[in-house]
Structures are given as C-alpha cells and as structure tokens.
Rosetta silent file (secondary structure, phi, psi, omega in degrees, C-alpha in Angstrom):
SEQUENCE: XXXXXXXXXXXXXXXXXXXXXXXXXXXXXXXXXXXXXXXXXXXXXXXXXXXXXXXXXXXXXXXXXXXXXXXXXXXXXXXXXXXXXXXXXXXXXXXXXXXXXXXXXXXXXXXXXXXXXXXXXXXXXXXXXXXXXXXXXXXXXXXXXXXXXXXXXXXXXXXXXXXXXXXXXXXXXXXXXXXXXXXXXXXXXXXXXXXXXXXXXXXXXXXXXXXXXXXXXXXXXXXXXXXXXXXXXXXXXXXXXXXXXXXXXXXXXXXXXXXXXX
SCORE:     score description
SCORE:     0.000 S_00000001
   1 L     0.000  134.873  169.229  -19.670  -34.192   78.905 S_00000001
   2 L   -91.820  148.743 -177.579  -17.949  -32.376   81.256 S_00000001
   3 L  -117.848  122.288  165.868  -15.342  -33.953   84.119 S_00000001
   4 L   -73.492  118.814 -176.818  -14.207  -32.050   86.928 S_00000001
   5 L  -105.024  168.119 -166.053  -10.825  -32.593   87.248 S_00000001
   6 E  -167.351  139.011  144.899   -8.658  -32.400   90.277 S_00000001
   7 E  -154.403 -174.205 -142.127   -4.939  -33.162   91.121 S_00000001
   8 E   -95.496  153.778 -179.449   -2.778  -34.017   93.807 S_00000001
   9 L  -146.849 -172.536  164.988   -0.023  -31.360   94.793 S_00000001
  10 H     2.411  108.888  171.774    1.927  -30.877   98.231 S_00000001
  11 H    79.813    6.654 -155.955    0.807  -33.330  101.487 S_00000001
  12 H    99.081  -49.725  172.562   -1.400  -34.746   99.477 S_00000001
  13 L   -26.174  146.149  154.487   -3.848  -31.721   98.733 S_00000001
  14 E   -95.880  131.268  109.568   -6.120  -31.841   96.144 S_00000001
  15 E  -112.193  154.125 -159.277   -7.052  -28.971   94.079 S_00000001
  16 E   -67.257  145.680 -159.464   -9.534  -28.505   91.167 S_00000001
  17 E   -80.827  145.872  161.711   -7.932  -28.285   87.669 S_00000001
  18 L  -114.317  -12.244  -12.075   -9.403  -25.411   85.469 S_00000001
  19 E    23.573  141.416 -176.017   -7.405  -25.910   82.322 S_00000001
  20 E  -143.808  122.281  143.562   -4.842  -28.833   81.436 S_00000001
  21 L  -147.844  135.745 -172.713   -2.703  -28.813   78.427 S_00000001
  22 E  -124.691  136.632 -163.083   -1.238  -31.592   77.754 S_00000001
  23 L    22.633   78.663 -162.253    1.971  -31.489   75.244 S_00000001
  24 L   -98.007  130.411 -159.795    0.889  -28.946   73.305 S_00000001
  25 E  -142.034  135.229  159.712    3.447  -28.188   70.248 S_00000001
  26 E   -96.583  136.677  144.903    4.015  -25.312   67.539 S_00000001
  27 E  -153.214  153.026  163.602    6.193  -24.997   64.810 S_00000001
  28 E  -109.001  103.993 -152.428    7.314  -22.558   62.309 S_00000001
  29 L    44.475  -97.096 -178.361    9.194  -24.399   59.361 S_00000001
  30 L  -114.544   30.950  178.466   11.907  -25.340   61.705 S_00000001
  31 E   -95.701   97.251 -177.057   11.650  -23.357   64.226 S_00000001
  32 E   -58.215   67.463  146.819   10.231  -25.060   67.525 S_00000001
  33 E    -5.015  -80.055  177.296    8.087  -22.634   68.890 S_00000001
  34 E  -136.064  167.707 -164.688    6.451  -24.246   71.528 S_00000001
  35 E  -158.629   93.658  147.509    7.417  -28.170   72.063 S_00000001
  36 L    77.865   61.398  158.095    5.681  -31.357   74.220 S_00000001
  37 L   -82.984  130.509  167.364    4.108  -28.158   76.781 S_00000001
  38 E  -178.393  136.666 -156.579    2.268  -29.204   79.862 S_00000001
  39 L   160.243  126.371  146.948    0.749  -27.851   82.674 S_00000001
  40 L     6.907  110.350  171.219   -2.020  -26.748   84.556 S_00000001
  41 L  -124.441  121.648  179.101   -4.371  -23.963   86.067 S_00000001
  42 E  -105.451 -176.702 -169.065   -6.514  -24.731   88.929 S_00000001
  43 L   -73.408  165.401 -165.752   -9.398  -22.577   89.948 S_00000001
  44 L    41.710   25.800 -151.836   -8.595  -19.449   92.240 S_00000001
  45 L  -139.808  147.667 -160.455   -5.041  -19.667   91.582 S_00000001
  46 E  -124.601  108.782 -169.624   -2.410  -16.977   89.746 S_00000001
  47 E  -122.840  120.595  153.395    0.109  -19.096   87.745 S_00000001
  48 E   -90.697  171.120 -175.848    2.975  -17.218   85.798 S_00000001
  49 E  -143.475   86.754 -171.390    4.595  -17.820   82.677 S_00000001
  50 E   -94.382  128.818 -148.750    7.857  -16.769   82.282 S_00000001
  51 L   159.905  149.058  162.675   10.855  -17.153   80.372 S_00000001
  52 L   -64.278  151.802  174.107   13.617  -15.066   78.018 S_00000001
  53 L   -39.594  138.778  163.541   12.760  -13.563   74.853 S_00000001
  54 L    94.017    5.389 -141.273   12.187  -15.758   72.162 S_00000001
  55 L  -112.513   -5.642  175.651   11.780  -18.706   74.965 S_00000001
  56 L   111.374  -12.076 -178.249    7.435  -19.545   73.463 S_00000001
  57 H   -53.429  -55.471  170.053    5.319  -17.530   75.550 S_00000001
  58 H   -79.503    2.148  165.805    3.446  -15.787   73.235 S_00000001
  59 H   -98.255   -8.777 -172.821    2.791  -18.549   70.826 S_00000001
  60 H   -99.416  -25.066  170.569    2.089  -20.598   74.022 S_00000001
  61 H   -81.387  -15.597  159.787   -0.727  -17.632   74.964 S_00000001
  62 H   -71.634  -27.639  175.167   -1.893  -17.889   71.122 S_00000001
  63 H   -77.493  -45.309  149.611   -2.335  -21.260   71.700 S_00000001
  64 H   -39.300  -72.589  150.432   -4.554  -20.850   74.542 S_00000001
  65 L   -31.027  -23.205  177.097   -6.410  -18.043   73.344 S_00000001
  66 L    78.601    4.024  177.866   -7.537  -20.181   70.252 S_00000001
  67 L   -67.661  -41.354 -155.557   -5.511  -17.461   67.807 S_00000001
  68 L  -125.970   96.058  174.419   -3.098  -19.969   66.931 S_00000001
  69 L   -64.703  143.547 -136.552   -3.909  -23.575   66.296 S_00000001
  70 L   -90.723  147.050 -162.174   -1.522  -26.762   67.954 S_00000001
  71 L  -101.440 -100.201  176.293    1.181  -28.604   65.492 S_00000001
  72 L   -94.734  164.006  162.323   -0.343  -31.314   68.513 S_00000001
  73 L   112.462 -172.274  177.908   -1.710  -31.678   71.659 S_00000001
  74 L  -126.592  132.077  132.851   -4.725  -30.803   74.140 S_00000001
  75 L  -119.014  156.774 -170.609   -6.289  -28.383   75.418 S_00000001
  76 E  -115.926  149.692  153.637   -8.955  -29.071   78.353 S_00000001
  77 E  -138.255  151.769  176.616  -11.158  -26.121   79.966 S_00000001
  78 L    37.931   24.368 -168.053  -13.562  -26.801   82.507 S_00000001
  79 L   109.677  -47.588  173.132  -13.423  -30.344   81.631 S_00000001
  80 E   -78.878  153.218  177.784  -13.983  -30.085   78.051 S_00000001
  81 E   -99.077  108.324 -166.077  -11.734  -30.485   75.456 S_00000001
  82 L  -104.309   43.130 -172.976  -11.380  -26.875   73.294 S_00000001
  83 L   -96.381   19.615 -172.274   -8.678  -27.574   71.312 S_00000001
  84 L  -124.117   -7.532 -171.934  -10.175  -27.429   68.371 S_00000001
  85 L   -98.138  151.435 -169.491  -12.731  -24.424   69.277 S_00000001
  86 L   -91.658  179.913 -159.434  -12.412  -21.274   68.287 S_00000001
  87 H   -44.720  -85.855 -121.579  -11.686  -17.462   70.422 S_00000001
  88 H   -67.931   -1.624 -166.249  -15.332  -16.664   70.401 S_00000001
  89 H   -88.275  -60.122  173.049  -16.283  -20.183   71.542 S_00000001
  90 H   -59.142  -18.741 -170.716  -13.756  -19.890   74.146 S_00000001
  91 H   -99.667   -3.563  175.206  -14.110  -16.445   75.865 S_00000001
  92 H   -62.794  -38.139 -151.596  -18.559  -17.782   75.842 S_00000001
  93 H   -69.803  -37.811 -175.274  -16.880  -20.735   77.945 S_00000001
  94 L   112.957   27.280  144.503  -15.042  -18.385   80.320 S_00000001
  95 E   -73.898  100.572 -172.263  -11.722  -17.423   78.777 S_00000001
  96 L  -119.630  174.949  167.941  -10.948  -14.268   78.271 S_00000001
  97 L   173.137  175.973 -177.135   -7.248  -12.376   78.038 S_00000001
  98 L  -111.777 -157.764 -172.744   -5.340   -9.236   77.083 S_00000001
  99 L  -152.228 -170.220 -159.952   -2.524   -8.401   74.584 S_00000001
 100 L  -105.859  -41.392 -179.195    0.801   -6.844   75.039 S_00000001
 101 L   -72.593  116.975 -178.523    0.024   -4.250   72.923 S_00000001
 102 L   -47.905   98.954  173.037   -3.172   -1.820   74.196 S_00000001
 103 L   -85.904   51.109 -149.607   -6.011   -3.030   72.533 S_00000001
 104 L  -114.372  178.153  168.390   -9.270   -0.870   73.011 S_00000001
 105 L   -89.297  113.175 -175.293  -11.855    0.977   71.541 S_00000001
 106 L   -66.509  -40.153  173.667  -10.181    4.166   70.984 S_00000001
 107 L   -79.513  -17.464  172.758  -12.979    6.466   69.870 S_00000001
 108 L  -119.217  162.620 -175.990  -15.477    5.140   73.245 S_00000001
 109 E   -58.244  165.536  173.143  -15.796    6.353   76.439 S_00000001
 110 H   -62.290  -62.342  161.932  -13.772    3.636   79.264 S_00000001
 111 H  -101.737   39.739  167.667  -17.575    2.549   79.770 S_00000001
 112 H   -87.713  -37.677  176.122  -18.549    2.034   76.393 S_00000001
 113 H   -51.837  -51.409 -158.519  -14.912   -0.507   76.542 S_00000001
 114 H   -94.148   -2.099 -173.168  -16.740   -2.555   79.234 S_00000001
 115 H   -87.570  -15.478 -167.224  -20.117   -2.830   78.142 S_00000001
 116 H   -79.559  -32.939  169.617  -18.859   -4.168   74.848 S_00000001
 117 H   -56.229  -50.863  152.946  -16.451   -6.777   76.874 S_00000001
 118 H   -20.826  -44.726 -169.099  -20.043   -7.641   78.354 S_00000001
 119 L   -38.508  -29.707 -161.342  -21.443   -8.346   74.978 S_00000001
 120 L   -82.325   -3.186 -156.126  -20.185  -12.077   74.527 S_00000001
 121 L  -106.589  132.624  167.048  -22.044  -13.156   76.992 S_00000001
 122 L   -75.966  -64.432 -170.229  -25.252  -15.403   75.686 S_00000001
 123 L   -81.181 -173.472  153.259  -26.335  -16.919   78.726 S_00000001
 124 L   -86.817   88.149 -169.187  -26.636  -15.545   82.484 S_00000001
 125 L  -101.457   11.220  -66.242  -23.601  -15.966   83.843 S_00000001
 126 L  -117.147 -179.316  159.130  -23.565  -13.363   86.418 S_00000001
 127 L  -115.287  129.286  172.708  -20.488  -12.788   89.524 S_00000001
 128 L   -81.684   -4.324  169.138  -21.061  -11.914   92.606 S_00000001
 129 L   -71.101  -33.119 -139.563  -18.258   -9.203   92.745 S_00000001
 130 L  -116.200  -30.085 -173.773  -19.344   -7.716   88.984 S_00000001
 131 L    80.463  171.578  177.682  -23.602   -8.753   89.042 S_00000001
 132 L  -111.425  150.775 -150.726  -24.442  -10.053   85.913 S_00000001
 133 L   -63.802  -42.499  179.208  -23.725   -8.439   82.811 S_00000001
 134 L   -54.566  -29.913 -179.886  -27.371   -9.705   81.255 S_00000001
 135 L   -91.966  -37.813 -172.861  -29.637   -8.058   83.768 S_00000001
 136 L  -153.667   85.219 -164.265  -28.162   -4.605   83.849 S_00000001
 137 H   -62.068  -40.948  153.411  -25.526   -4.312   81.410 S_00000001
 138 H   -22.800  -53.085 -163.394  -24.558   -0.519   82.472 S_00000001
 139 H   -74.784  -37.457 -176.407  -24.595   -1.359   85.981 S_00000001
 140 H   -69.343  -53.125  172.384  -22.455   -4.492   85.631 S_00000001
 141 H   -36.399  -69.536  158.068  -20.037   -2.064   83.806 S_00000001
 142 H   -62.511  -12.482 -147.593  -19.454    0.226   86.359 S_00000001
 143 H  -105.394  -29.816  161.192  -19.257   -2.196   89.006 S_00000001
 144 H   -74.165  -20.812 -178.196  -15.930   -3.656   86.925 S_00000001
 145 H   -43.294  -85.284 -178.196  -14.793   -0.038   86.187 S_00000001
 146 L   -42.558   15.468 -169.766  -14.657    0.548   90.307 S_00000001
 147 L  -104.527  -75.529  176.899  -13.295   -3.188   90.553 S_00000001
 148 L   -97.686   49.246 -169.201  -10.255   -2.055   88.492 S_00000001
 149 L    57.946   27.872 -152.736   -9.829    1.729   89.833 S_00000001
 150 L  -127.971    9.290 -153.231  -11.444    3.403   86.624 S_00000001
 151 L   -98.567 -127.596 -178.278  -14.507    4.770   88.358 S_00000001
 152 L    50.543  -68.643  173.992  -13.121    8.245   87.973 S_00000001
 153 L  -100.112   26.859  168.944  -12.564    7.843   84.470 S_00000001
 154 L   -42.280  -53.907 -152.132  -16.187    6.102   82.961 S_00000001
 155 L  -118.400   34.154  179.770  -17.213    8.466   80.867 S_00000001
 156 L   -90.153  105.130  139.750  -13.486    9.584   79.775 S_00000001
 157 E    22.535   97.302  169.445  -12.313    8.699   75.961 S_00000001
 158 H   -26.780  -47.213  177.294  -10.015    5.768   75.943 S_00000001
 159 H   -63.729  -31.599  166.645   -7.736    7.601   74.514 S_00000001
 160 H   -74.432   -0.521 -156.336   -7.206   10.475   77.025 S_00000001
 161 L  -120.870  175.010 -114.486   -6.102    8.148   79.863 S_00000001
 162 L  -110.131 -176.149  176.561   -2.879    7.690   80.476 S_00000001
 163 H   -61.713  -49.674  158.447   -0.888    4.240   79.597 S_00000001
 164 H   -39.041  -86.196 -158.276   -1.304    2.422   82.799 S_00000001
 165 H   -61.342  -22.216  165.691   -4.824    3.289   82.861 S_00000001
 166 H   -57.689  -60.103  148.948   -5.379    2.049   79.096 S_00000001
 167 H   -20.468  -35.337 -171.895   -3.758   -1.468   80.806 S_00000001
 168 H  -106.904  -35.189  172.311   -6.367   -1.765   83.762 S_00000001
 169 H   -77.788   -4.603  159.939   -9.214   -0.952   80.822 S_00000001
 170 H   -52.432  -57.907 -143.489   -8.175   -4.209   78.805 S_00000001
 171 H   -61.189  -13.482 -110.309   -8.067   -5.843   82.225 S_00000001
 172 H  -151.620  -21.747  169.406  -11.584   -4.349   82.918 S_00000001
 173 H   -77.288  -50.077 -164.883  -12.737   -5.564   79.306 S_00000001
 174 H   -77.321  -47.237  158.989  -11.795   -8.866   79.442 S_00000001
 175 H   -13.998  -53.676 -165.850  -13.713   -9.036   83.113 S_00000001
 176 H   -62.993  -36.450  168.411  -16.760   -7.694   82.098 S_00000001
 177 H   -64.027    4.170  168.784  -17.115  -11.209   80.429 S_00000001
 178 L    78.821   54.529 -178.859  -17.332  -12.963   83.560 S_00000001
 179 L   -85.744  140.656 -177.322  -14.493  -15.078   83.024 S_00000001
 180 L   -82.127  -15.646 -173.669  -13.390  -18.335   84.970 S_00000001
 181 E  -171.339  138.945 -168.939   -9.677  -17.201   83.539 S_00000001
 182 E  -127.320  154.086 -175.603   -8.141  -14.315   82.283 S_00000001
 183 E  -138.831  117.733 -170.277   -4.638  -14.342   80.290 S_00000001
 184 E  -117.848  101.473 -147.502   -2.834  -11.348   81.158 S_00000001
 185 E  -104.078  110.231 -157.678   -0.042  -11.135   78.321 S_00000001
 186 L     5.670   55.202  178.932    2.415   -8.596   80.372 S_00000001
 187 L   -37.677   -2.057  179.994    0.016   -5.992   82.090 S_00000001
 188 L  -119.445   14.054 -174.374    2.783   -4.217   83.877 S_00000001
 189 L   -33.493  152.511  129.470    4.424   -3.525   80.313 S_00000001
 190 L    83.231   27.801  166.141    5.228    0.691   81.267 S_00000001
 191 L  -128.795  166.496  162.715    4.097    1.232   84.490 S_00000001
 192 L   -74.761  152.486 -155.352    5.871    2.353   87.542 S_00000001
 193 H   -51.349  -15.229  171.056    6.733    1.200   90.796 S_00000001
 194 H   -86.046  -25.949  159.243    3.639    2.345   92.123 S_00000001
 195 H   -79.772   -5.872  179.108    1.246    0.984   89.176 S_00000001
 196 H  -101.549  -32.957  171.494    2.830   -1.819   89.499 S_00000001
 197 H   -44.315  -69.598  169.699    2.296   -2.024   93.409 S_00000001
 198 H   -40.874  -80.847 -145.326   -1.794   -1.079   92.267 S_00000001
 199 H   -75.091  -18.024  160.177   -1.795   -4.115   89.631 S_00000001
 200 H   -67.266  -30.553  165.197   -0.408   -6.756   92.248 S_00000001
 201 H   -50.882  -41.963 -178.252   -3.145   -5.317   94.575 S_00000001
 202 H   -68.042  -55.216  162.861   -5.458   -5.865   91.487 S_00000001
 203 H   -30.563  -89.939 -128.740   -4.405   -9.627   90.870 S_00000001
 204 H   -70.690  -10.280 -153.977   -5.047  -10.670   94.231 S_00000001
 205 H  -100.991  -66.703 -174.692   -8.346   -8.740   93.831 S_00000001
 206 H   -74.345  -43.407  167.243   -9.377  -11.041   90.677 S_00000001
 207 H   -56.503  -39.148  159.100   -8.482  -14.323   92.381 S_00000001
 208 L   -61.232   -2.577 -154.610  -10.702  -13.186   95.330 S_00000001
 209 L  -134.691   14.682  161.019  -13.578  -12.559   93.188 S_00000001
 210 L    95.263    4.738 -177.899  -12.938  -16.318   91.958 S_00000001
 211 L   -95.086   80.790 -168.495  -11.024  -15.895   88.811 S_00000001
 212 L   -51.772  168.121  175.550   -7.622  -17.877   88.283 S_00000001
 213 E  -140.714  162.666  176.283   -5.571  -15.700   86.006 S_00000001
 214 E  -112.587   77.125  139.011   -1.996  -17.052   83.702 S_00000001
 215 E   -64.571  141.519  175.327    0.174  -14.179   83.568 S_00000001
 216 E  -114.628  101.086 -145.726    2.979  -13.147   81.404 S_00000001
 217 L  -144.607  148.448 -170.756    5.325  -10.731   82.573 S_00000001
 218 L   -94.038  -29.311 -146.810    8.882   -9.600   82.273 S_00000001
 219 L   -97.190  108.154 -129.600    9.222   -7.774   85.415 S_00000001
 220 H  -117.719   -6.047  157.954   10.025  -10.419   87.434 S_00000001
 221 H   -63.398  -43.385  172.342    9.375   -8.738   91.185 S_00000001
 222 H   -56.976  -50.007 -165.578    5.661   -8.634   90.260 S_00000001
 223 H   -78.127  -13.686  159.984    5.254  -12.160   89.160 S_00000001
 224 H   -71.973   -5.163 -163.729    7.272  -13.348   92.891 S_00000001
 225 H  -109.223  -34.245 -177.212    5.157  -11.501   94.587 S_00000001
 226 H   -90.707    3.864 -128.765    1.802  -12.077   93.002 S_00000001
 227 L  -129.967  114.218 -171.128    2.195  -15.867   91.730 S_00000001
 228 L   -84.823  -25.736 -174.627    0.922  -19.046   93.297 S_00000001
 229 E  -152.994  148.781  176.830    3.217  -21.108   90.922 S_00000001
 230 E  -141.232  147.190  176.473    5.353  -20.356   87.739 S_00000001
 231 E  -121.678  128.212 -170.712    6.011  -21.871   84.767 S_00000001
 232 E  -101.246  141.267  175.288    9.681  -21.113   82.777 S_00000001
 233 E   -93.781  151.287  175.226    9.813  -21.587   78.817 S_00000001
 234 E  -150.245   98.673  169.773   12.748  -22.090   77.528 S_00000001
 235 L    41.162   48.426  159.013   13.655  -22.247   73.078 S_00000001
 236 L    92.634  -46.410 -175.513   10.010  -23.783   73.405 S_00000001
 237 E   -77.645  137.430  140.150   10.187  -26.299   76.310 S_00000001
 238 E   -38.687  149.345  166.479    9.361  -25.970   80.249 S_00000001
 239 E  -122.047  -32.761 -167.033   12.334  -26.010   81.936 S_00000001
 240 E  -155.448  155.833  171.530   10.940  -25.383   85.289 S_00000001
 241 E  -136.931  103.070  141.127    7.782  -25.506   87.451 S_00000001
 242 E  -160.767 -120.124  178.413    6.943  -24.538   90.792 S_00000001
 243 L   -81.708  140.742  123.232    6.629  -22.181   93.886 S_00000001
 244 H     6.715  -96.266 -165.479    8.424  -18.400   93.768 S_00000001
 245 H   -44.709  -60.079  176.234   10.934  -19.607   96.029 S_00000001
 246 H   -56.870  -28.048  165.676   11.565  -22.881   94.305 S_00000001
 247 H   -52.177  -84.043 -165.857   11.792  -20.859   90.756 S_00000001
 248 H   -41.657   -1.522  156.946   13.792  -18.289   92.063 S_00000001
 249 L  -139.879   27.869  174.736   16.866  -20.865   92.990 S_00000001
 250 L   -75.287  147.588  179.965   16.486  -23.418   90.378 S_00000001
 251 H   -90.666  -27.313  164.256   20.004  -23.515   88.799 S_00000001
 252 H   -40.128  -57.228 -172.288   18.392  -24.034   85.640 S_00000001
 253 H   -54.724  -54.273 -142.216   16.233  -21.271   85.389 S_00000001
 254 H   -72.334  -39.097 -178.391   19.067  -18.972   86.862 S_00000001
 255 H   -65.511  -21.772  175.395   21.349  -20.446   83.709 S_00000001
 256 H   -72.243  -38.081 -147.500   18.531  -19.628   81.170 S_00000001
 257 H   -96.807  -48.880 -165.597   18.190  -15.690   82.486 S_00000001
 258 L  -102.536  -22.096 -155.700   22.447  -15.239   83.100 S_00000001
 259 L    84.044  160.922 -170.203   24.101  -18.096   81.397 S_00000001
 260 L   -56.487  -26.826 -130.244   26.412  -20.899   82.995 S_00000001
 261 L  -106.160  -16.360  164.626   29.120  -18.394   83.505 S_00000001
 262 L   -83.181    0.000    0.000   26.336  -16.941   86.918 S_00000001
C-alpha cells in the first residue's frame, strides 16, 4: 500500500516526500562506497548531489536507478518501498535518469530517441505539459522535443547534433516517460556558459511541469543557482545538507573541496 509521506522543514512547513532513502550502504571489498546515506526528495523540488571525485555519487545514483543493488538500506518512492525492484520496474513507477556519458540511439532520428523513451509506459499516465505518451505517441514526442529546445532538430540523426544538444536529447528521453523524477548524472558535462545558462532555464522548466529532479554536477555555479537544497558526499558519507547559501559556507564542505589549509 502506498503512504504519502510528508516532512517538516523550516517554520514548520510541511512538504510531500517523493523518495526517502534511508541509510543506504555500498561496498567494494573494502572500499566504502557509499555508507549509512540518507535523505530525501520532495515533489516539485531540484535537490543536488555533490561532492569531490571519488566522494559516492555515482554509486549513490546506481543505487537509485536500481543498476546497483544496497550492501543495506531503503529505498521508498511514492510511498512504496523499491529497494528491491528492478530499473524497468522503476522508470514504469516514475523514475527515470540520464548518464554521464551520452547515451542515445545513434542511428535514429532525435524523434525516433523520444518516442522510444515513451515506450515504457504501460498505463496512461499522461502530463499536462507533454499530453500523454499513450494516446498520440508522435505528438507527445514533439511536444517534449519543443519542451527541451530540439524542435528544430526532430527529424535530425542523433548523431549530427552537436554535444550539448545530444545532452538535452537524453534529458528529452528520459521525459518522454512521464516521470515524477528524473536523475540528471552531470548534464552540463561540455557545455558552455551559454548552454549552461539554457539548461538552468531548462531545470526550472521541469520542476514547473511538476517533476522534482536529483542532479549531479561538477560545475558548481549551475547547481547554486538551480538547486532548492544540496546534498555533499564525502569518501561515501553526507557531510552536509542544506540551502545554496548554507552549503556554500559550511566549513566542512569548504575543507572537503580545498583542504584545512583554505
């Protein structure tokens, strides 16, 4: 059965939880990967995930993602508990995500990419930004292309368009499933200050249309500027949680990024 979850944050506020994982742990022989992890996503909301190389992110986005199954722990989505379920079970549920590395159909057109991100869905699930992918899968298609600045390029080759624009057709894949959350494992990998300017435009774009998203990104002006909350990894652990502002002058964090001697 599913429970709608909710917790308390600033003043009092409530808002509703979309994913909980609580102490969620990795290891590799003896290397502690990810270790006693926990934390949060509520609905509408853009939460980073952040941290130095090496510091768990991407075994903590494998863990998510259902690629890499938990040493321990929980995961909750929408109430349920899916820590035991596998990807395709999870992106039906309304997970989706991206990779760091471009990961497309190389050989189809940009909307050939999105009808097939469409594909997963069994049920009628539909958006009101995107329509639903089940009544007019084509239509639904284009309507994420133009969502994520691609209209232009529908009926282009994956492969001709340029790296940025490979990077907005993941984002534009994992959409088309009509996802309650998207995991965007560092989407601003190669682009320039102005593509990067475009994909903070784009976040704020997917949270209006009702989606929280987890990103993971190195570039660390995009995730202050786009980010309702961030969470820092550290050799496996959290180290830190909160607001932009409150990140950005934790002495911890700033000793993880420069060292004691900053």
């Amino acid at each position: 059965m599913s429970v709608e979850e909710s917790s308390v944050v600033g003043d009092g506020e409530q808002r509703s939880v979309l994913m909980r994982i609580e102490r969620l742990s990795r290891h590799f022989g003896g290397v502690r990967a990810v270790s006693d992890l926990s934390f949060d996503i509520s609905r509408n909301e853009i939460v980073g995930l952040i941290g130095p190389n090496g510091s768990g992110k991407s075994t903590s986005v494998g863990l998510i993602a259902g690629q890499i199954a938990p040493l321990s722990g929980r995961i909750f989505f929408n109430g349920e508990d899916i820590t035991t379920s596998g990807q395709d079970t999870r992106v039906r549920a309304g997970l989706a995500r991206t990779f760091q590395t471009t990961s497309i159909f190389r050989e189809f057109t940009a909307l050939e990419n999105v009808m097939v991100g469409a594909h997963v869905r069994q049920r009628s699930l539909g958006n009101p930004v995107f329509g639903d992918p089940l009544t007019d899968e084509k239509s639904h298609a284009r309507r994420v292309l133009d969502f994520v600045g691609l209209t232009s390029v529908a009926n282009d080759i994956a492969t001709s368009l340029s790296s940025s624009q490979q990077r907005l057709l993941m984002i534009a894949v994992a959409l088309a499933s009509v996802p309650a959350l998207v995991l965007l494992d560092e989407p601003a990998a190669g682009m320039v200050a102005k593509e990067r300017r475009d994909l903070a435009a784009l976040l704020a774009r997917i949270r209006a249309a009702g989606i929280a998203v987890l990103v993971i990104e190195h570039h660390m002006g995009l995730i202050m500027e786009v980010c309702d909350r961030i969470v820092v990894l550290n050799f496996g652990e959290m180290i830190a949680q909160g607001s932009p502002s409150e990140i950005a002058k934790d002495p911890v964090v700033i000793e993880a990024y420069l060292g004691k001697a900053h």
